[in-house]
BALOBA-1460 file (C-alpha; in Angstrom, 3 decimals):
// residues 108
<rec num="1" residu="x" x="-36.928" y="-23.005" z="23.412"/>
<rec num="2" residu="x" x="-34.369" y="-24.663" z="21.736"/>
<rec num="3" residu="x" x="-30.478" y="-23.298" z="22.410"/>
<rec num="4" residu="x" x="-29.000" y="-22.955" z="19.016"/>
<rec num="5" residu="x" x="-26.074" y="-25.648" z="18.152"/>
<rec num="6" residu="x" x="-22.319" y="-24.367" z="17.271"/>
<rec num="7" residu="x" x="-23.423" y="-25.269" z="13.456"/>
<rec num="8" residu="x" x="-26.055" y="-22.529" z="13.731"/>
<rec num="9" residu="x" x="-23.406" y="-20.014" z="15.102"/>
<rec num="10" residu="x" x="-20.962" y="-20.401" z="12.710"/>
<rec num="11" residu="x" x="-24.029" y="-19.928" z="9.542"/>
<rec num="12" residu="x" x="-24.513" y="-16.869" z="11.337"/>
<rec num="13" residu="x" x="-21.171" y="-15.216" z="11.803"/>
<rec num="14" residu="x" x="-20.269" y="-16.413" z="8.163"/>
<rec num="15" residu="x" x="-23.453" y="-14.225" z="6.695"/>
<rec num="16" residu="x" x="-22.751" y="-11.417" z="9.061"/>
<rec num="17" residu="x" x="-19.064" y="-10.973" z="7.769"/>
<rec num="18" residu="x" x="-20.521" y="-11.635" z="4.216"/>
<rec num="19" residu="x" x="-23.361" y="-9.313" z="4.583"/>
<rec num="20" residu="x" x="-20.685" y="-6.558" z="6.147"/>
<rec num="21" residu="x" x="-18.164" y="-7.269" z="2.661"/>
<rec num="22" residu="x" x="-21.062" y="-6.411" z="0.611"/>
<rec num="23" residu="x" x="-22.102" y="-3.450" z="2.241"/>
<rec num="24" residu="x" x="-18.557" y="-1.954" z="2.328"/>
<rec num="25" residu="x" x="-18.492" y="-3.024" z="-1.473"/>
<rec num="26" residu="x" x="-21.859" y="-1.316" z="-1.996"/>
<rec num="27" residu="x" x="-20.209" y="1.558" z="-0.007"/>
<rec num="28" residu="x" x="-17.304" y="1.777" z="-2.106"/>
<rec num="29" residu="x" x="-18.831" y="2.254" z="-5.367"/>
<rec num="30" residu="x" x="-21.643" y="4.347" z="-3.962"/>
<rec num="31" residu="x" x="-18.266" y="6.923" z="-3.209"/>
<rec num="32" residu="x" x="-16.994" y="6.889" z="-6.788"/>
<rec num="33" residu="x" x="-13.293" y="7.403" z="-5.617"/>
<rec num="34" residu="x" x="-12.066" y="5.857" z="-8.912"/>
<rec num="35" residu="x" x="-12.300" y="8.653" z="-11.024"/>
<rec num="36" residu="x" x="-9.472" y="9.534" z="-13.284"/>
<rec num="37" residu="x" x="-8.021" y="12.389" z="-11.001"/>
<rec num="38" residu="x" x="-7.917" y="9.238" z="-8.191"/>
<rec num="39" residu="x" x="-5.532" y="6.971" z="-10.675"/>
<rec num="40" residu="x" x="-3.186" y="9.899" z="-11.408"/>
<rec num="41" residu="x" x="-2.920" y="10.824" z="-7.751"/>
<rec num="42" residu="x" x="-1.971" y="7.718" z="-6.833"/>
<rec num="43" residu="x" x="0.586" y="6.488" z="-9.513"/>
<rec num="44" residu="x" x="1.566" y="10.371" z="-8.841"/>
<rec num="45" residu="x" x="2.517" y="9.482" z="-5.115"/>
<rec num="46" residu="x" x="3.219" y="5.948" z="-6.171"/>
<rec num="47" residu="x" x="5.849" y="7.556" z="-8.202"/>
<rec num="48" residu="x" x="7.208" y="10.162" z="-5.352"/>
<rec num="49" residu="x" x="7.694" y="7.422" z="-2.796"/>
<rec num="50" residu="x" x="9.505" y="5.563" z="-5.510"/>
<rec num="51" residu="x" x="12.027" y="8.265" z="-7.031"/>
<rec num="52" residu="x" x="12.859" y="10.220" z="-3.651"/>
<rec num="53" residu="x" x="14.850" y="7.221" z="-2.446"/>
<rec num="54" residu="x" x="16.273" y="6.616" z="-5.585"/>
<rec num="55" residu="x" x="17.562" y="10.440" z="-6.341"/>
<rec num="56" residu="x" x="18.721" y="10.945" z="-2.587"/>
<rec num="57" residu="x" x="21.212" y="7.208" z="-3.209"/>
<rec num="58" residu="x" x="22.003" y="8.833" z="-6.099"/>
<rec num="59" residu="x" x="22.966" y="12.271" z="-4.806"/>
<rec num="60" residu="x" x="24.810" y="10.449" z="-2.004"/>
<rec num="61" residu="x" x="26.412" y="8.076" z="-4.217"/>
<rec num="62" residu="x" x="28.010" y="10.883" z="-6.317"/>
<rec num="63" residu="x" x="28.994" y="12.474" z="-3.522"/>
<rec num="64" residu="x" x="30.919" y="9.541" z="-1.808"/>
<rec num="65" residu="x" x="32.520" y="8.896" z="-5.484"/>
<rec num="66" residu="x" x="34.083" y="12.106" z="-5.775"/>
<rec num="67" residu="x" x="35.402" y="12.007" z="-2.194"/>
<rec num="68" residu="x" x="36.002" y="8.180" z="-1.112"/>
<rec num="69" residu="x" x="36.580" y="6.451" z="-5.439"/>
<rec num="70" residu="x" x="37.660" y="2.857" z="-5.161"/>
<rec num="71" residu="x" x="36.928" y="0.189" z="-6.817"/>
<rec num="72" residu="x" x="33.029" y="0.248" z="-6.951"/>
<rec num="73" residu="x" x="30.671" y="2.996" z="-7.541"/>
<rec num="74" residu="x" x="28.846" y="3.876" z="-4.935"/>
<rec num="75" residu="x" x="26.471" y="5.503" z="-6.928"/>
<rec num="76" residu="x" x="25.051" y="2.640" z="-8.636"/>
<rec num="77" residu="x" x="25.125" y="1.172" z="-5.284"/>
<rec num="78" residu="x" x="23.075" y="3.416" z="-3.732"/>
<rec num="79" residu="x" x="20.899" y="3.900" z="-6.838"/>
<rec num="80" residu="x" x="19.933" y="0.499" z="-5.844"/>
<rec num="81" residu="x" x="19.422" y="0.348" z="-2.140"/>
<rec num="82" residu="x" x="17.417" y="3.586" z="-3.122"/>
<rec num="83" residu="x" x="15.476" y="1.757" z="-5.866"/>
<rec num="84" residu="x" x="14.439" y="-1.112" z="-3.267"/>
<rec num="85" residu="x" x="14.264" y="1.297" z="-0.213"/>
<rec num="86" residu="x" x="11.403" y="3.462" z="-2.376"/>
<rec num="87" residu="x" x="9.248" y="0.258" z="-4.029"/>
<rec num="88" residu="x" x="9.304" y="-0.977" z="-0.147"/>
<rec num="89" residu="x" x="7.931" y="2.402" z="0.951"/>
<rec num="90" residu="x" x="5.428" y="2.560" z="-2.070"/>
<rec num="91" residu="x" x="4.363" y="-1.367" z="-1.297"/>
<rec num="92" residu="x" x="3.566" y="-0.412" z="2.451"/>
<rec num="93" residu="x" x="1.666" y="2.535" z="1.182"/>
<rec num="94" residu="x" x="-0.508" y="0.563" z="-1.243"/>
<rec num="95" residu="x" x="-1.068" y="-2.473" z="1.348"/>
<rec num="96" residu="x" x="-1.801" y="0.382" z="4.147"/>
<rec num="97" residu="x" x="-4.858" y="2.527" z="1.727"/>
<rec num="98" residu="x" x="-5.911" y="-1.345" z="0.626"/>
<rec num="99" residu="x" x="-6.357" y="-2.058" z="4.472"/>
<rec num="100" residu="x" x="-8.252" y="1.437" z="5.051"/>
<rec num="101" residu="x" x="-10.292" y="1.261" z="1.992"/>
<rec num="102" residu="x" x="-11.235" y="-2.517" z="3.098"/>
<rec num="103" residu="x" x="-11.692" y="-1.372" z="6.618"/>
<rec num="104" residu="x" x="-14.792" y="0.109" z="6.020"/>
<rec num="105" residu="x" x="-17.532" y="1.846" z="7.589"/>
<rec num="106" residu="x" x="-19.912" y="-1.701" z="8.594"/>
<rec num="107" residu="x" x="-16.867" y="-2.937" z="10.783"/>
<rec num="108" residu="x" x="-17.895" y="-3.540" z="14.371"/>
């Protein structure tokens, strides 16, 4: 009996992993989570995660103006660390469900 060479082991990881994508593929459209309720929940929390931030610099930013006014406004400054605090949080929310949906149930 022959003892397989490293070529043969690497063929056969490469169409285990590629077997494993396609089931998780095969999984994922068996599930039917993209349904129209799906999109609008998601650009609905896509949205949340987004204009929180954004309101809350703003509502500080008034705030700071009508106590501390100088020169700049702090409201459009915090409008914008606000802005770029909430499409951080919504971008680590998308990359964190694209992870979990990739994930799948074949992994080892």
């Amino acid at each position: 009996m022959n003892k397989p060479s490293p070529r043969d082991n690497k063929i056969q990881e490469f169409t285990r992993k590629i077997g494993k994508k396609a089931a998780n593929k095969l999984d994922f459209r068996k599930e039917g989570t993209g349904t129209i309720w799906f999109g609008l929940g998601m650009i609905g929390i896509i949205g949340w995660a987004v204009a929180v931030p954004t309101l809350a610099g703003i509502g500080l930013g008034i705030w700071l103006d009508s106590r501390y006014g100088g020169r700049y406004s702090w409201t459009l400054t915090l409008m914008g660390v606000g802005l770029v605090l909430g499409c951080l949080n919504a971008w680590h929310w998308i990359k964190k469900e694209e992870k979990e949906m990739r994930k799948g149930k074949h992994d080892d």
